[in-house]
N, C-alpha and C positions, 0 to 999 in steps of 0.2 A: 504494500500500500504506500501511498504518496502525502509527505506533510513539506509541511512549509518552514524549515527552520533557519534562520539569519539572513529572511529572502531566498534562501535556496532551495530547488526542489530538490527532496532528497526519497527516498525508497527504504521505507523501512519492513522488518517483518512484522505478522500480525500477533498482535499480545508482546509484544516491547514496552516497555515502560520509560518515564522521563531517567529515572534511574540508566537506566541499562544502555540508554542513547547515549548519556554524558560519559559513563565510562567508555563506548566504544567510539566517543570521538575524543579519549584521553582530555577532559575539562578535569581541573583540581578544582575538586567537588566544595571544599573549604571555602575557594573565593567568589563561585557561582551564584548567580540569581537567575531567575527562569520565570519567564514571564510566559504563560500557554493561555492563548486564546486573548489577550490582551490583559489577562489578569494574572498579577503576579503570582506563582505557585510555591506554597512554602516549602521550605528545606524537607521538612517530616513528610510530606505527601510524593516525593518524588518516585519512591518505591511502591507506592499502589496506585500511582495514576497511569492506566496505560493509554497511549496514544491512540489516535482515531484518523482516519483517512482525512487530510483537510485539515488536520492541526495546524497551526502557525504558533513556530516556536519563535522566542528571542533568547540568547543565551547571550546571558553579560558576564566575564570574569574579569574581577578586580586584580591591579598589577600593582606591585609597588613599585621604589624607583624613585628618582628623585632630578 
């Protein structure tokens, strides 16, 4: 099935969860925010939300640095 994550169409399997996306696209999970469907998705739900055909993801990770 086909979601929409950081503008990109992407292919995922079916029963994937937000979890399971972030580690297979290596995000450090620590600095991540996730925003699904326009609404931000909290940290504790990432492991039982699973995605849906037509999802729009946005994955923000925070960098330090100076």
């Amino acid at each position: 099935m086909q979601i929409i994550a950081n503008g990109k169409l992407q292919e995922i399997s079916a029963g994937c969860t937000v979890y399971q996306l972030l580690q297979y696209q290596a995000v450090t999970l620590k600095a991540a925010v996730v925003e699904l469907n326009e609404k931000i998705l909290k940290q504790e739900h990432w492991q039982s939300t699973l995605l849906q055909a037509g999802d729009r993801l946005e994955i923000l990770v925070f960098m330090g640095g100076g």
